[in-house]
N, C-alpha and C positions, 0 to 999 in steps of 0.2 A: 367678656371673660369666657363666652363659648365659642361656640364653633358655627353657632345657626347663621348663614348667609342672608338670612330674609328674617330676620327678629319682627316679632310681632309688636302691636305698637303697644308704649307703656302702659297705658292704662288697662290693655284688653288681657281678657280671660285667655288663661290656658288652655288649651282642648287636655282633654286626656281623662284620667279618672280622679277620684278626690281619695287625697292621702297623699303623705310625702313620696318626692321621687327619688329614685333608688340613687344612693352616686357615684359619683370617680371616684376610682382609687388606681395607680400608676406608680410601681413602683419599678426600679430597673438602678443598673450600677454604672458610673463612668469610667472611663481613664483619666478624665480630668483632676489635676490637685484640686483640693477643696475652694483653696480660695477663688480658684477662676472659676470652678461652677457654680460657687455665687455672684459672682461678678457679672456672669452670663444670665442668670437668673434674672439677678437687678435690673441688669439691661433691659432685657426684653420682658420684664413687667411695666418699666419706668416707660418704656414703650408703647404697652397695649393701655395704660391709663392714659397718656398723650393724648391715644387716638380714640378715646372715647369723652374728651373732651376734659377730663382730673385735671388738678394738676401734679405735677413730678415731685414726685417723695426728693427729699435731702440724699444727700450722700450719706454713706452709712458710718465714714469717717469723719471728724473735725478737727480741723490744723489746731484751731484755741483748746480745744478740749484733749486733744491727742489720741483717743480713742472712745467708737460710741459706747452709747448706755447697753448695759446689758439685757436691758427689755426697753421698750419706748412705742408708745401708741401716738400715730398723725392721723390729721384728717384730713383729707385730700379734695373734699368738696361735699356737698348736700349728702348725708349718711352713705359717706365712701372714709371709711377706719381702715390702714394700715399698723397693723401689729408686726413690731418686729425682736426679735432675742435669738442671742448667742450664749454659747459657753462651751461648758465641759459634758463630757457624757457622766451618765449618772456610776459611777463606780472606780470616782476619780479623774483628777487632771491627766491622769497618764491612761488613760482608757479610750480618747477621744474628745473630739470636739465637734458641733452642730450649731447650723444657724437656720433661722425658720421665717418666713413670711405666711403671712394669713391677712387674706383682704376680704374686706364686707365690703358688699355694695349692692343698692337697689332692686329689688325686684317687683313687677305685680305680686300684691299681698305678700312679701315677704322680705327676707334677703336673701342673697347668693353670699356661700363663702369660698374662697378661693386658698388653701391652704400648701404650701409650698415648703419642705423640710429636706438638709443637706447633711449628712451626716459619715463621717471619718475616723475610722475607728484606726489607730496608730498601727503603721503597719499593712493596715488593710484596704481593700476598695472604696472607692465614696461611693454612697446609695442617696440615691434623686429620688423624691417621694414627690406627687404632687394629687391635691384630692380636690374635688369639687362638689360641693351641694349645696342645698335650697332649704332654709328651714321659714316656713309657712308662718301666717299668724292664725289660721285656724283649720281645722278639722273640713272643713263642707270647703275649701278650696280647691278647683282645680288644677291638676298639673300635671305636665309630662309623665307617662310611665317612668321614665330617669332623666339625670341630667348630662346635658352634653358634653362629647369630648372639647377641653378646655381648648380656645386657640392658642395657650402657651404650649399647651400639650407637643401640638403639629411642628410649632415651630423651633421648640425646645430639643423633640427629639433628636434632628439631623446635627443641629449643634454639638449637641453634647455627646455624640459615636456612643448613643447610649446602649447597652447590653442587656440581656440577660442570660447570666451563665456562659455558655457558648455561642450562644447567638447574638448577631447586632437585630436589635430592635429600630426599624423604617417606621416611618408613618406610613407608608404605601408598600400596596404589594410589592413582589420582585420576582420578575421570573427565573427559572430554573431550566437549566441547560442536562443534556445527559452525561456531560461529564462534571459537573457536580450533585448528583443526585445519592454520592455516597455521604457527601458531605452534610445533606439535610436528613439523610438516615442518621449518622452519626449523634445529629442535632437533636432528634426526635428521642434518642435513645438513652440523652444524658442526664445522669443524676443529679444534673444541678442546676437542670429547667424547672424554673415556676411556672412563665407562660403557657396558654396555649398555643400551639402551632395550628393554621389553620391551611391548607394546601387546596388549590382550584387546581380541576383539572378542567381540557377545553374542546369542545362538540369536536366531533371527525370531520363535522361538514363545515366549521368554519375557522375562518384565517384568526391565526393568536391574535393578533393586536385589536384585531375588529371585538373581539371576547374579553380583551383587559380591560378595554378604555371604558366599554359599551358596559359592562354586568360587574366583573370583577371590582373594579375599584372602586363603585358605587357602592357595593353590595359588602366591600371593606371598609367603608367611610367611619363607621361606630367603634373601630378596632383598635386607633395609634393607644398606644402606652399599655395594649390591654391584652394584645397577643400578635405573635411575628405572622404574617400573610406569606405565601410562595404561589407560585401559578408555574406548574409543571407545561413543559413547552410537549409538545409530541415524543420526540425523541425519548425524552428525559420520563414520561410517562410509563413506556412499555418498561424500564429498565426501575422504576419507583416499587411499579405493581408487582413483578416479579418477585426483587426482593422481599417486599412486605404481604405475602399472598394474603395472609388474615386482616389485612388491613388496608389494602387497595381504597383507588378514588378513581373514575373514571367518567365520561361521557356528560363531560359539562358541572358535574356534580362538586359539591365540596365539604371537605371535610374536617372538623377542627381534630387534633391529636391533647390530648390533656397530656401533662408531665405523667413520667414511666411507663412509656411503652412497654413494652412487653411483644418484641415480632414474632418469636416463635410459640405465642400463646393465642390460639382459636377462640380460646372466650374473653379473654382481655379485648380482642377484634371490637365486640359490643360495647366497650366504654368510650368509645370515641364516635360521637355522631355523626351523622353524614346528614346534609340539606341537597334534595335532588334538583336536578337541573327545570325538572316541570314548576316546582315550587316558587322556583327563584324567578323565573319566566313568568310566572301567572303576577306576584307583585312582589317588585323590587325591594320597594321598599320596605315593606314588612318583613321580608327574607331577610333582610338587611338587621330590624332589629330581632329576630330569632339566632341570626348568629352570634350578635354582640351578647346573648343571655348567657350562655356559660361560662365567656371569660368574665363577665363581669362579677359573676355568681363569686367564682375563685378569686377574683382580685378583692372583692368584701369578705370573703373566710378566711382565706390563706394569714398563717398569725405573721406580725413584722418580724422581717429579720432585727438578730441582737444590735447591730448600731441604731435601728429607728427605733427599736424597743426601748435602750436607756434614752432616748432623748426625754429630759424634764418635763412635767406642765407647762404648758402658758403661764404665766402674768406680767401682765403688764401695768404700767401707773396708768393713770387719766390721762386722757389726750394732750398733746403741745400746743402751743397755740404759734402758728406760724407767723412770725411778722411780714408787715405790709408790703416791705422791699424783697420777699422773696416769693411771694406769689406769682404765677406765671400769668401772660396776655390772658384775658378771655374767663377768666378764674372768678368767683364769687369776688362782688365789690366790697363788700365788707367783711370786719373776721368774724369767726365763729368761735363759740364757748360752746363746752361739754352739756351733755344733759341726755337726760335716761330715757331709748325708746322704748315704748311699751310694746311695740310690734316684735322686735328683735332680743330686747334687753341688755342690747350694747348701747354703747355710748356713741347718740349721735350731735350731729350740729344744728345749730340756728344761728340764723344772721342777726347782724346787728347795726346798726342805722349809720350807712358812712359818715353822714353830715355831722353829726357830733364831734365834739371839740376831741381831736387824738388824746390827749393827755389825761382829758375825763372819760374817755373812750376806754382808754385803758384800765384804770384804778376802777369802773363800774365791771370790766372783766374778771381784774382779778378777786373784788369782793365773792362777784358769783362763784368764782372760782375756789375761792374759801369758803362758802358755803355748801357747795357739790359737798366738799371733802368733808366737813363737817356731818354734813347727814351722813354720809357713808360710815363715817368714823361713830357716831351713835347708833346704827344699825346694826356696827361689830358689835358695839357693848353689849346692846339686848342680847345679841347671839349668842355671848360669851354668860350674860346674866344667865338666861336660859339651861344654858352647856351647867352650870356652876352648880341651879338648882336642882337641874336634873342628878348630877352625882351626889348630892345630898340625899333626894330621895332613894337612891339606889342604895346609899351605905343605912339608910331608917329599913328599906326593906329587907334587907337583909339580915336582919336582926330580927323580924318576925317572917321570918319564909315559911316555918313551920306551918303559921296556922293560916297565910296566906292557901296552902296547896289544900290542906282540909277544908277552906273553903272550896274551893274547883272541885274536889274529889264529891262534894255533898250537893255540888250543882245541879243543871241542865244536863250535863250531859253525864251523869254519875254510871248510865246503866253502859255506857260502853267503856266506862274506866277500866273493868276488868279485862276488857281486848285489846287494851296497850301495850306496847313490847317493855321490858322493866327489867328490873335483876341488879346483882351488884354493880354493875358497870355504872349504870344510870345515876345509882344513888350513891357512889362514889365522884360522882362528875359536880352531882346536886353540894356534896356534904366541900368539896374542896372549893367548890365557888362560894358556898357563903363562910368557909371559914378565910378566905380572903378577901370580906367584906363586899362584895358587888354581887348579884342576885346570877344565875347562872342562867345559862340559853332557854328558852319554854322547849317543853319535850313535849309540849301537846300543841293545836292549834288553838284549843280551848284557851291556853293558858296566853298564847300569843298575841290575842284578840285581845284578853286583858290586859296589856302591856303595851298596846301599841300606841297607846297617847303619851308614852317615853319618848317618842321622835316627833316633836313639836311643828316639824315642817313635813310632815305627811297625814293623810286624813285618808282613812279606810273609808270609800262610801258602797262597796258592793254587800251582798248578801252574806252575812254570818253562817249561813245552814250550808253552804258550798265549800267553806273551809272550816269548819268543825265536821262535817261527813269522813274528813280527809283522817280525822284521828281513828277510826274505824278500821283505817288500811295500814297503821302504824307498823304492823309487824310485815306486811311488806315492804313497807319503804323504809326503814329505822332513820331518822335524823334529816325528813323532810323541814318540820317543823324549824330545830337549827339551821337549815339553810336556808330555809325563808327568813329566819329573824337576820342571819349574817347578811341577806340581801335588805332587807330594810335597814340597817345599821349602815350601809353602804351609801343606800338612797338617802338618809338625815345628812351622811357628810358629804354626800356632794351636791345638797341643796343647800347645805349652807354654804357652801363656795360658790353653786351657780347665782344666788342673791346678792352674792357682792362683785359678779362677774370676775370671779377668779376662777372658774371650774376647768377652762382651756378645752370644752366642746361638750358631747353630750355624756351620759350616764358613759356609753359603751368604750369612751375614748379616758373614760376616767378609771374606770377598770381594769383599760391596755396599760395606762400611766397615773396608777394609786399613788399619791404624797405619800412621803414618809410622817410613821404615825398613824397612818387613815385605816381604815377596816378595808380588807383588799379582798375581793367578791371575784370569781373565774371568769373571764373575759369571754368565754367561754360559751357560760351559762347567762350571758346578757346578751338578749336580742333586742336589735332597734324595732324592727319593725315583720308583719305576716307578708307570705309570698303573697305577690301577684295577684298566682290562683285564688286564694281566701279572700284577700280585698275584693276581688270582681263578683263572687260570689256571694248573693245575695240575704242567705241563712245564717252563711260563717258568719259575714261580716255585723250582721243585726246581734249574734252575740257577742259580738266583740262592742259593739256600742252599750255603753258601761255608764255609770250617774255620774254627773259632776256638778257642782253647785250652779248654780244661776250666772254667774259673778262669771263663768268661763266656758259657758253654752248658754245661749238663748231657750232652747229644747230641752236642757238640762242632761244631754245624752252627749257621749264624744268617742269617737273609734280608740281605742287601747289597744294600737297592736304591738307597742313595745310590751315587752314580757320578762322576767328570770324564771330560768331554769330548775325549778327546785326537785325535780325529778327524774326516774328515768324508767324507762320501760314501757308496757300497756298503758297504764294511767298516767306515768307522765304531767305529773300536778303541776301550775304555772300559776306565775303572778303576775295580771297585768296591773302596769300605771299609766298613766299620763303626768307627763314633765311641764310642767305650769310655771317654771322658774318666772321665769322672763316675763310673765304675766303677773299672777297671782301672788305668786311667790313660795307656789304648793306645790309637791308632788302628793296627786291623787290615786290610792290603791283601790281601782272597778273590782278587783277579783283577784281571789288564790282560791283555786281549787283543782279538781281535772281539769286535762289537757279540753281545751274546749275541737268543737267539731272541725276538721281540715281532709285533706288527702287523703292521709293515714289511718285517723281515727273514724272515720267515714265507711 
């Protein structure tokens, strides 16, 4: 699924640092109708599974059935799940239509997921999305600083004349002549660039080709889907520089251009980095990943354009079970039934004993089979018993909220009551939520704390005196407290969906695509994880390591550096968790409080 020429061998440890690695993200538009760039797609996945020895997904059509399922999960060998679904974009048949692949498969301590999304809005462009990451089974694992550009990536692009905006998007540099040099100014300068452009320019003292083959395309290797490459030839140089004097590139050097230039702007000149020629010379390869840091930076923030944005949640049913006669040469000898790993918390396989009688072979599957669904299907009920008594308790409490808040007001923390922000607004907010029977948002942290065993699949284990401090600062920040309760409200509903593996990825992807119905939290204000710099750093990172039960650290300690937003400014108050779905079956809240120590606050 990557691009590594020299894979390391299965069993062996990652070099790099411990913490998840940073990942793909590729987005760009075609010319192609929809249905041939999934066709193209299928191909050349149906392809790179061959040659990693899988075997070949179905056709996504059947002559018997007339057209496939509109979600359908296969297994395609030893914890290799293809998920696949189509339909309509979210805001109507007449708005669009999307079809999506997403593959698991193997990794040291983990899996790889490969996620692949086409989407056609009536009318308009298709947008090719394709994303790649690595989700761990623990904390003290090591792993690449990110993960690699996918090989569908490479070989996808040239297929599909893929673009963006004005520009076609290569996997490999291209050089640039003096008479097109207005044409990549032109490029540079358009409003409807996401990528970044990244321009080499090459030493006086040596011959271009000797400069592309040698530095250049080496030192671009981390780039396809993630920013357009150009290599200005001599000519093409003096006439680049000229036009753009605040923004030249010269003498071996190179420089990415972020979307909106601005040439006739001296201080804009400084938003756009430059990596000098001694740098890149001293080591290749590190130069190499300093460049890919930016675009990658932008292809993780930049929000989805409207057709990826309605595409639906994932779900999908339980696995297929492939028959015997369609298995490919060299393929597992026996089939496989569903079952739950605890490493990943998808649905993987285990073999089953060819020798057995086919017929008994079968009917001992499908009982399993009936059983899987069975537990799933009473682990909804709980959910739902829970969800039921939970709204019971809310409509009891609200019927003494009263003397609920006189208790808090006569508390622990009574002597800072009076520093609370309050007034008609507040108690207007208070008096219309309990006359609608359900308890309204806490307006303090104090009150938050008390309320937080209402989300039955989150457990608070950090320090109380860190986010009650925070009521103290109320009348700076008015309505921290509500937006941490709307992020925990967020975090109960998409741990009850990560449990039964419907959640279609992590918190931050459930956020960009909230269910209807669900509590919808700013995509925004949900971050996966701390830069780099915090993880490498040795004080940050010790405060980020937060309690977790036994059950989910050895140490009882685990880095938290997923975070919500619940603030902004100086203090900047945050909430770290750890997502234990797949595990546990918990998401664990280390900490709300201030911004803990980084960059900024340092």
């Amino acid at each position: 699924m990557t691009s590594d020429r020299s894979p390391s061998p299965a069993g062996a440890t990652l070099p790099g640092a411990r913490g998840p690695a940073t990942p793909y993200r590729m987005t760009v538009t075609t010319a192609l109708p929809h249905a041939e760039a999934v066709a193209l797609a299928d191909e050349q996945l149906a392809s790179w599974l061959k040659q990693e020895g899988c075997e070949e997904p179905p056709p996504t059509s059947d002559a018997a059935a007339g057209t496939p399922p509109a979600a359908e999960r296969l297994r395609l060998g030893e914890r290799v799940l293809l998920d696949r679904d189509h339909g309509p974009l979210r805001g109507g048949p007449g708005a669009g239509r999307y079809d999506r692949r997403r593959l698991r498969t193997p990794a040291p301590h983990g899996t790889r997921q490969l996620t692949l999304t086409v989407a056609t809005v009536t009318g308009g462009p298709t947008w090719f999305r394709l994303e790649a990451e690595t989700h761990n089974t623990g904390s003290g694992v090591r792993t690449p600083c990110r993960v690699p550009v996918p090989e569908l990536a490479r070989t996808l692009l040239p297929l599909l004349d893929a673009a963006d905006g004005p520009a076609a998007v290569h996997p490999a540099p291209r050089v640039i002549t003096a008479g097109e040099v207005d044409d990549l100014i032109d490029e540079l300068c358009d409003p409807e660039r996401r990528l970044p452009t990244v321009v080499a320019s090459v030493p006086v003292n040596l011959p271009l080709d000797h400069w592309v083959e040698e530095v250049v395309r080496p030192l671009c290797r981390q780039l396809p889907g993630l920013a357009t490459a150009y290599v200005l030839d001599p000519g093409a140089r003096t006439g680049f520089n000229v036009a753009l004097e605040y923004h030249t590139v010269y003498g071996g050097a190179v420089r990415t251009y972020l979307p909106e230039v601005d040439p006739a702007s001296r201080q804009d000149g400084a938003r756009h980095p430059v990596l000098a020629r001694g740098r890149i010379e001293q080591d290749l390869r590190r130069a190499a990943g300093l460049l890919a840091r930016e675009p990658r930076r932008l292809a993780a923030d930049q929000p989805l354009p409207p057709p990826l944005a309605a595409v639906p949640v994932l779900r999908v049913p339980p696995p297929q079970l492939r028959p015997a006669a369609d298995r490919t040469p060299g393929a597992e000898a026996g089939p496989v039934r569903a079952g739950t790993d605890v490493n990943t918390g998808a649905t993987a396989a285990r073999t089953v004993d060819p020798a057995v009688d086919p017929a008994a072979e079968l009917a001992a599957l499908a009982r399993e089979e009936q059983q899987d669904l069975a537990e799933q299907q009473a682990r909804a009920d709980e959910l739902e018993r829970v969800r039921r008594t939970l709204r019971l308790e809310r409509r009891d409490r609200g019927q003494t909220r009263d003397a609920h808040e006189g208790r808090l007001r006569t508390g622990t923390r009574g002597a800072l009551s009076g520093r609370h922000c309050s007034g008609p607004a507040a108690t207007g907010r208070r008096s219309a939520a309990q006359s609608s029977g359900c308890p309204a948002k806490p307006e303090t942290f104090t009150e938050l704390l008390v309320r937080i065993g209402e989300f039955p699949l989150l457990t608070f284990t950090g320090d109380q005196k860190s986010a009650l401090a925070l009521d103290g600062l109320q009348c700076v920040g008015a309505g921290w407290a509500r937006l941490a309760w709307d992020g925990l409200t967020a975090l109960q509903e998409y741990a009850e969906a990560a449990v039964r593996g419907a959640a279609g990825g992590d918190f931050k992807q459930w956020c960009e695509h909230t269910p209807d119905g669900c509590h919808r939290f700013p995509p925004r204000k949900a971050v996966r994880g701390e830069s780099r710099t915090v993880f490498s750093h040795t004080k940050w990172k010790r405060e980020r390591m937060l309690p977790v039960p036994e059950c989910v650290d050895a140490s009882r300690r685990a880095f938290m550096g997923a975070h919500l937003r619940i603030g902004g400014g100086r203090t900047a108050p945050r909430l770290h968790y750890l997502d234990d779905c797949s595990g546990s079956g918990r998401i664990y809240v280390g900490y709300i409080g201030l911004h803990l120590t980084n960059t900024r606050t340092n």
